[in-house]
TIDRENFI-6872 format. One record per residue (C-alpha): residue in one letter; x, y, z. Coordinates in pm, whole numbers, padded with zeros to 5 digits, always signed. Each point is the difference from the previous one (the first is absolute). Layout:
N
AXYZ;...
***
This chain:
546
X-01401+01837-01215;X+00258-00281+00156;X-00148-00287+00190;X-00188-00343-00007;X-00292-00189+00008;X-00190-00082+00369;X-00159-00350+00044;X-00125-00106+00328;X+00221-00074+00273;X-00156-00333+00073;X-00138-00279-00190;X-00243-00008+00291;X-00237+00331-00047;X-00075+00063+00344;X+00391+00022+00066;X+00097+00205-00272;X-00036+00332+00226;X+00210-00130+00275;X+00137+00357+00064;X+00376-00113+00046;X+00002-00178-00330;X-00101+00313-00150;X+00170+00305+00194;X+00312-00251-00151;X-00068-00018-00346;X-00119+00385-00050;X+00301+00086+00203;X+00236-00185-00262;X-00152+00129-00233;X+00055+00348+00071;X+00370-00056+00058;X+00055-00175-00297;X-00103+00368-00177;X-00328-00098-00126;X-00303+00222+00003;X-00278-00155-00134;X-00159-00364+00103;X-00258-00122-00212;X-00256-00228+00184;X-00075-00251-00232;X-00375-00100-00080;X-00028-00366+00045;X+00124+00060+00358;X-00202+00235+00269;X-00072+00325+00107;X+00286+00041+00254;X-00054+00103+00338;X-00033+00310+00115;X+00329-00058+00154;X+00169-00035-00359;X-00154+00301-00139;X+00129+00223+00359;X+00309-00150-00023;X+00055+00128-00398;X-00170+00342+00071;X+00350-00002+00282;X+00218-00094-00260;X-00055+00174-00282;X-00096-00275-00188;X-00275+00075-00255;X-00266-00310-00079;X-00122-00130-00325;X-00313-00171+00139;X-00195-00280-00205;X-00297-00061+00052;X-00038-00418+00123;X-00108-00117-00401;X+00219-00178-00211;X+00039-00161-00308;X-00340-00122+00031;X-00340+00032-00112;X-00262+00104+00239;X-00366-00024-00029;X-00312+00266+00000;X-00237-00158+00199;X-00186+00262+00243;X+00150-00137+00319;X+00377+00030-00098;X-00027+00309-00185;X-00156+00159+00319;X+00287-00190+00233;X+00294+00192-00243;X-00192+00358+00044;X+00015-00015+00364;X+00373-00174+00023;X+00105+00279-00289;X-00164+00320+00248;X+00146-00203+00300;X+00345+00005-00086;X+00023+00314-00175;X-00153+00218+00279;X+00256-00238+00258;X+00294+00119-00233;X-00037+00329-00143;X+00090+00198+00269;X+00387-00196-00045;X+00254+00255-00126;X+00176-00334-00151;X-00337-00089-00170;X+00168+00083-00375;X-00241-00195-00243;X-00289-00236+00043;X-00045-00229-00322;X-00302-00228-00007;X+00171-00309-00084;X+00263-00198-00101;X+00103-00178-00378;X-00364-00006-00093;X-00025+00218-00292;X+00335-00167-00116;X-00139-00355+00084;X-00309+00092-00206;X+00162+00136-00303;X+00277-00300+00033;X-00301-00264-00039;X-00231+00207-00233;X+00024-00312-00226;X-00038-00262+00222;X-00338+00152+00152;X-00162-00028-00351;X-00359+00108+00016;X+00004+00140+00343;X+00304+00230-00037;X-00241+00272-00056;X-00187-00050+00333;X+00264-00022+00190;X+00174+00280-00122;X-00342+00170+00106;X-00022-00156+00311;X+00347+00139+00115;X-00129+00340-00146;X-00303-00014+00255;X+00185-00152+00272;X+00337+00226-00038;X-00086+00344-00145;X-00407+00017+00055;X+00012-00073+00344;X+00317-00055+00211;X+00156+00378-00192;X-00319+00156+00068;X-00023-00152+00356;X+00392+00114+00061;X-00100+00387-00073;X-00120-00014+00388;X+00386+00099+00034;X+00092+00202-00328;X+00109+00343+00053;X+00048+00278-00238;X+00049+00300+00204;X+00331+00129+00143;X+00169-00280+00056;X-00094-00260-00293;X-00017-00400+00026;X+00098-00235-00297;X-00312-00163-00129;X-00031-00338+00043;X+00177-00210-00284;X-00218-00300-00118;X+00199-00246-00037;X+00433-00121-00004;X+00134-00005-00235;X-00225+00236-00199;X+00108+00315-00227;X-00085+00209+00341;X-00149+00358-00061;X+00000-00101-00388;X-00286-00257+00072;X-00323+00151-00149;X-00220-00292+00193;X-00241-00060-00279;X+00208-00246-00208;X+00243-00215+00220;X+00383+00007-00167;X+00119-00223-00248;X+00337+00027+00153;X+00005+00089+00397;X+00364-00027+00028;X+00084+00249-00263;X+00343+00155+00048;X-00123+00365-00060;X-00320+00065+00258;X-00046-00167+00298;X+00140-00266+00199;X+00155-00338-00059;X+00058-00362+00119;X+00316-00084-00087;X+00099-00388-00045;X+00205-00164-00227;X+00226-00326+00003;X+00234+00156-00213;X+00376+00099+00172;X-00094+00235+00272;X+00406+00118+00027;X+00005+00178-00309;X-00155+00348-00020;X-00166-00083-00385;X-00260-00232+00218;X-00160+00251+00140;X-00308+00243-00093;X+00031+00369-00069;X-00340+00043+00173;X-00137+00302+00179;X-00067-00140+00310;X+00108-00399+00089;X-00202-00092+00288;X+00051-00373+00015;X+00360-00192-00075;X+00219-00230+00220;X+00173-00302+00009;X-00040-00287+00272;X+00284-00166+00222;X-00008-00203+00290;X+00021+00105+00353;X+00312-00058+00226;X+00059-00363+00145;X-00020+00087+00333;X-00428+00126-00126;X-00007-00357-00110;X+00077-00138+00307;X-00223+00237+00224;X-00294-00093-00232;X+00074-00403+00071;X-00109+00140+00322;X+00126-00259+00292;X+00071-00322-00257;X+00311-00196+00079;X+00100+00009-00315;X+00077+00301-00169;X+00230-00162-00223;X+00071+00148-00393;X-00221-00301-00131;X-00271+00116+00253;X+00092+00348-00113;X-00057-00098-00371;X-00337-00218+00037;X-00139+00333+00211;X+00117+00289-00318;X-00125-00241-00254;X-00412-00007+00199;X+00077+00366+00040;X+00055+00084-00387;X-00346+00089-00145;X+00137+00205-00280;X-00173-00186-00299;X+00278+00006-00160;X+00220-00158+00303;X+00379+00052+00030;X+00078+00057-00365;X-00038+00395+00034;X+00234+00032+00302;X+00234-00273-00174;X-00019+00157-00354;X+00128+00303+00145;X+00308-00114+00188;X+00067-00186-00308;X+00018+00324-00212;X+00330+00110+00193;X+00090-00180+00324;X+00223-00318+00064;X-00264-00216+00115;X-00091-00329-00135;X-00432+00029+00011;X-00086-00357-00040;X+00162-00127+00327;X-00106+00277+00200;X-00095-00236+00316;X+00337-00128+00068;X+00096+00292+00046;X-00222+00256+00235;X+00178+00270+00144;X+00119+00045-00393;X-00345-00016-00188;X-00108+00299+00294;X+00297+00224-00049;X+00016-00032-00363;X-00396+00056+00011;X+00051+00312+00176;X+00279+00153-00186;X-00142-00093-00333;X-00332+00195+00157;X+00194+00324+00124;X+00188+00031-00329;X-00303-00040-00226;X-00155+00217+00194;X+00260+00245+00041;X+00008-00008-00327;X-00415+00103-00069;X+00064+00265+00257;X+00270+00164-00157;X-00147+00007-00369;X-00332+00173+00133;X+00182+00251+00231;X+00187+00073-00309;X-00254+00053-00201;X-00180+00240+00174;X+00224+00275-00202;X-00281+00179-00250;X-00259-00106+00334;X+00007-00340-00198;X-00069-00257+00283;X-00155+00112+00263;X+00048-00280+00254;X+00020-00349+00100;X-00122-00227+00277;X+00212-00302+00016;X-00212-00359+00058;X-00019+00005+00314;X+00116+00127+00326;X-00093-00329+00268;X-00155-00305+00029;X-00262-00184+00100;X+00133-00331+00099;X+00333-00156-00079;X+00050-00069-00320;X+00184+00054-00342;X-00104+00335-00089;X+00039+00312-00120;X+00071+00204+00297;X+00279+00136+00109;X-00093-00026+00419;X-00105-00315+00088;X-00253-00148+00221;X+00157+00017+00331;X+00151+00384-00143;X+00329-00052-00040;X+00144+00185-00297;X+00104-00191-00388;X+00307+00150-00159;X-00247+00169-00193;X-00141+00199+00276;X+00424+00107+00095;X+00043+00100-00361;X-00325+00209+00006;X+00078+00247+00252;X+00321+00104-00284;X-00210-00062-00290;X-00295+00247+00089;X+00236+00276+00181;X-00119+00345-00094;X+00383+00078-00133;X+00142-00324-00196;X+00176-00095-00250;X-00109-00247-00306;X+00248-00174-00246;X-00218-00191-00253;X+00185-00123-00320;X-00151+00077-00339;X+00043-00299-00246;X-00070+00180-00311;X+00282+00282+00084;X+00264-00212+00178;X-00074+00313+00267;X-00009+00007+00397;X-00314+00217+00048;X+00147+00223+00367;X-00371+00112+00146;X-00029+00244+00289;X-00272+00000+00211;X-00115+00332+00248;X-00315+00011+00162;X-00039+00242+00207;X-00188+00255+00033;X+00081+00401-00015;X-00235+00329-00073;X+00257+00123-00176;X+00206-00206-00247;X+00342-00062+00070;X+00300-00160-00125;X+00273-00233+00126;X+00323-00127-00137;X+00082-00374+00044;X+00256-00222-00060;X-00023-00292-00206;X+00309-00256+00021;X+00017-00348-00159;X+00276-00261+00145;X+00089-00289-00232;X+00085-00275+00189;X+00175-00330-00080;X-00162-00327+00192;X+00398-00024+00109;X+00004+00283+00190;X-00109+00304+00265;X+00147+00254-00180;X-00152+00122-00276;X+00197+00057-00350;X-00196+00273-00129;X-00220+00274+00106;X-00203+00222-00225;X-00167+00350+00127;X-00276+00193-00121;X-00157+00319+00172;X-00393+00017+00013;X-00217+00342+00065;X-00319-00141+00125;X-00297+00231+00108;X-00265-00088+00268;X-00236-00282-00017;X+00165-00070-00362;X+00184-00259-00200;X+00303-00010-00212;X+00138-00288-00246;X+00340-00036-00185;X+00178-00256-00242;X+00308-00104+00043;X+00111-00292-00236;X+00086-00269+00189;X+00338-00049-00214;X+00125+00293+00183;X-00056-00212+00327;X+00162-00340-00081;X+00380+00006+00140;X+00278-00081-00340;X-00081-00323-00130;X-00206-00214+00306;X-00268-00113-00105;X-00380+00124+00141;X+00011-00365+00147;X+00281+00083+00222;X-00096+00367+00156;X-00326+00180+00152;X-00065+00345+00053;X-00083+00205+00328;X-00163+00315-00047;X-00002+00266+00280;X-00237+00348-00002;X+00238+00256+00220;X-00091+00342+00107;X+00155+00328-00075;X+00172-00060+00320;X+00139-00332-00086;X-00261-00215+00270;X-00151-00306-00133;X-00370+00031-00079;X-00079-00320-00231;X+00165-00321-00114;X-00073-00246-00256;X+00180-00327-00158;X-00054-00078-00384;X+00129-00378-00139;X+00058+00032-00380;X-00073-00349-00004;X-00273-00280+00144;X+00184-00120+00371;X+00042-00340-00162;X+00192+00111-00274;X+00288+00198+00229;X+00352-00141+00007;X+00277+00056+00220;X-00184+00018+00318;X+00196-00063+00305;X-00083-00145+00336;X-00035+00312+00199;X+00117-00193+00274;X-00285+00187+00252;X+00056-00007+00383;X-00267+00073+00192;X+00041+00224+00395;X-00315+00038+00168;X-00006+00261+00318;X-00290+00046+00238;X-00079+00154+00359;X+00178-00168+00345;X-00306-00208+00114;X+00163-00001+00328;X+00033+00415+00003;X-00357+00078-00156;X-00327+00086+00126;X-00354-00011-00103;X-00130+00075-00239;X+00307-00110-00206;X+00130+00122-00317;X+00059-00348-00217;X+00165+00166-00264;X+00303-00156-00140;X+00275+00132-00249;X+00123-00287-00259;X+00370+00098-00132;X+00019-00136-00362;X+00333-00035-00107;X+00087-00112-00375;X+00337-00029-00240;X-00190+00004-00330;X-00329+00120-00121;X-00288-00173+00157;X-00288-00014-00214;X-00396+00043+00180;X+00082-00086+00367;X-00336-00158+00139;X+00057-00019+00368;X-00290-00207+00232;X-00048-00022+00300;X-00004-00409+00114;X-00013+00020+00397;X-00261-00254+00126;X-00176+00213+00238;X+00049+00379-00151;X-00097-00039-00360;X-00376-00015+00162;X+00106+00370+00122;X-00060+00221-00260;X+00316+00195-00082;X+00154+00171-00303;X+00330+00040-00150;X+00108+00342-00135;X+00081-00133-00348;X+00044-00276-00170;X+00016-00194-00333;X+00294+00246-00077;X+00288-00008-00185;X+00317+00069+00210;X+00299+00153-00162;X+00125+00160+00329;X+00251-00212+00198;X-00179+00060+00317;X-00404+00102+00001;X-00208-00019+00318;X-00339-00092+00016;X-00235+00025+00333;X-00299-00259+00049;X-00247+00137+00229;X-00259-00186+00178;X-00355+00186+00118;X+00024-00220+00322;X+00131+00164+00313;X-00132-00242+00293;X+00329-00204+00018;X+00338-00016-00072;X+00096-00126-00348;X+00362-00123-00071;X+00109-00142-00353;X+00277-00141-00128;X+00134-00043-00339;X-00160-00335-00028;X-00332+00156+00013;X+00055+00216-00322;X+00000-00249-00333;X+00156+00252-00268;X-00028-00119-00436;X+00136+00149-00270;X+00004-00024-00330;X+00353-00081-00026;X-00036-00328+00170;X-00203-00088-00293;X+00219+00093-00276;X+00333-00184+00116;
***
């Protein structure tokens, strides 16, 4: 399973099933290759529109029931109120082909065993109160849509995380996020760019890392305020930031590898959000790749990023924001969950570069395919890269395949892992490019030699005066570079269109072709859009490192 978490679409419940908003966000989703969306339980029950819309794209649902890490009471009234909204629900879902798994609630069980101590005396009633509540009566409620016949349903799962089919239900787990049954939560302030961080669970269905929206979100959600100034802009993400623990997550991380000083982050706020947002994609990116890998030996099973949109504007976790424009973390994801990829992780105890191959698809009768595996060694002074390294693969259908190479074979005579960065590119027996990935031996801050890639920008778009309605605004941007340019972020800064919403077809990528052309499509057809270069602000890393 490849996807992420589903909160509502509007801080505002009665807007949350505005059916644009989500036809958008399930529509992302699906393009960005995932296939499961798990809606969260301290949101809603989504609209019937939400659950049509996933039956239409293949996108299977983890539903929660609404109860979360909270404890609920017996009295008569409420009990009676949960049987009819458990019956309610489950006979308005269960005829959904996406309906995958209901679970009756969220991070209770774990908050309960987390706080055994603290409850003292009445850790024992509570644990039987959640007993009554959970598995006496909203299970035996939920059996109004169980189904063992010819085509089977999942029982429900009590609670997430939990150890899953493992759970007996008559003594509540010591340890909910065990890495051997179950399900986990994953979160941890620890260095979320190195693969050690993370969990060799069966199944991660919670882990993220927050950024901050775009500017140009920013200044939409000052709504019609003179001043939408970067002090204004400051004072507004500070009231937004309810994350008890504030910045020093998203600041922590940057810290770990980026060229960004944290404490001054104010003075600076088209910085703080790109470093925000590449310091979220490459965590992530990161997570994503060590679970995918492990699913060798059926090991993990899946993972559902934290989470897919948001519910007002805000420092978050998502990686589309309020208004649905896409993070860097939502480009990277359509590469990063790609049924045939390629994975470079680097194994500290080995001195290795783990090469994983990734094919799901699916075939009645097992086949095999020969692929190409060829890693480029690049130096930061230059397009051309000094060394090249091939190794064949045989990979069969909906199956994965990982090889070491030392990374001392990699490194080009005596340059140091500062000064060089590797490009790895998955080839076909016919020589066509399937998959690409970039590894950095060494944290971004720590690289030396890096050139200004002295970018020029073209942009191209339709002859207003030649076109008719309904009009394609659809524009090519010609990137042209003389040296390596390190995570691209291009944004779109227009006064009027950034309110459109519109898409590029990649970004936050390294370039290490002299010319690369990326389009930025806009969903609006009513009028005639023209852009010029001055409309496009383009960062890179390099700028930053000079």
């Amino acid at each position: 399973m490849k996807g992420a978490n589903y909160v509502p679409a509007h801080t505002l419940p009665e807007l949350s099933a505005d059916a644009d908003a989500v036809a958008h966000l399930l529509k992302a989703a699906n393009e960005a290759n995932m296939n499961m969306i798990r809606v969260w339980g301290g949101g809603l029950y989504e609209s019937d529109t939400f659950y049509n819309l996933a039956d239409f794209y293949g996108l299977l649902v983890w539903q929660d029931m609404t109860f979360s890490q909270a404890a609920y009471p017996l009295a008569n009234d409420f009990v009676a109120s949960v049987c009819v909204e458990t019956v309610q629900n489950a006979q308005r879902l269960s005829y959904h082909p996406s309906l995958a798994l209901i679970v009756t609630n969220n991070e209770i069980e774990l908050f309960l065993s987390t706080n055994k101590s603290d409850f003292g005396e009445n850790a024992t009633r509570m644990e039987s109160d959640y007993k009554t509540l959970f598995i006496e009566t909203i299970i035996k409620e939920l059996k109004v849509i169980s189904r063992k016949d010819f085509s089977p349903r999942p029982e429900p799962m009590v609670s997430t995380p939990s150890l899953g089919v493992q759970e007996s239900g008559k003594n509540l787990s010591n340890n909910p996020q065990s890495f051997n049954y179950g399900d986990v939560h994953f979160w941890d302030d620890k260095d979320g760019f190195s693969p050690e961080t993370y969990p060799h669970a069966r199944f991660v269905s919670e882990f993220g890392y927050s950024s901050l929206p775009m500017k140009s979100t920013w200044q939409r959600a000052l709504a019609d305020s003179a001043d939408d100034s970067d002090l204004e802009i400051a004072r507004l993400i500070r009231s937004r930031q309810h994350d008890p623990k504030g910045f020093i997550p998203i600041l922590q991380l940057i810290a770990y590898q980026l060229p960004f000083v944290p404490q001054n982050w104010d003075e600076d706020i088209d910085k703080f959000i790109y470093f925000s947002q590449v310091a979220q994609a490459m965590a992530t990116k990161t997570a994503l790749e060590v679970f995918r890998s492990l699913r060798t030996g059926n090991h993990t099973m899946g993972a559902l990023m934290w989470q897919l949109n948001d519910v007002w504007v805000a420092p978050t976790w998502s990686c589309i924001d309020f208004y649905g424009n896409p993070k860097l973390l939502y480009y990277w994801t359509k590469e990063l969950l790609a049924p045939t990829s390629v994975i470079a992780l680097y194994d500290n105890n080995s001195n290795n570069l783990n090469i994983t191959l990734t094919r799901e698809d699916f075939s009645e009768h097992r086949d095999s395919q020969l692929y190409y595996v060829l890693v480029n060694t690049y130096l930061w002074t230059d397009l051309i890269p000094k060394k090249t390294i091939a190794r064949a693969f045989g990979l069969g259908s909906n199956n994965l395949e990982m090889r070491q190479i030392p990374l001392e074979y990699l490194l080009y005579e005596n340059h140091l892992k500062e000064e060089l960065f590797l490009e790895i590119i998955l080839e076909d027996e016919y020589g066509n490019s399937v998959a690409r990935n970039f590894f950095y031996p060494v944290p971004l801050n720590k690289i030396i030699g890096i050139k200004d890639p002295e970018l020029t920008l073209e942009v191209e778009g339709q002859d207003c005066k030649a076109a008719t309605s309904p009009y394609a605004n659809s524009f090519s941007l010609r990137i042209t570079v003389r040296y390596p340019a390190l995570l691209v972020y291009l944004e779109l800064v227009h006064p009027y269109y950034v309110k459109e919403r519109h898409r590029f077809s990649t970004n936050g990528f390294t370039q290490t072709q002299p010319k690369k052309t990326i389009h930025l499509v806009f969903e609006s057809d009513t009028v005639c859009m023209t852009l010029t270069t001055d409309h496009i602000k383009v960062q890179t890393i390099n700028q930053y490192l000079i």
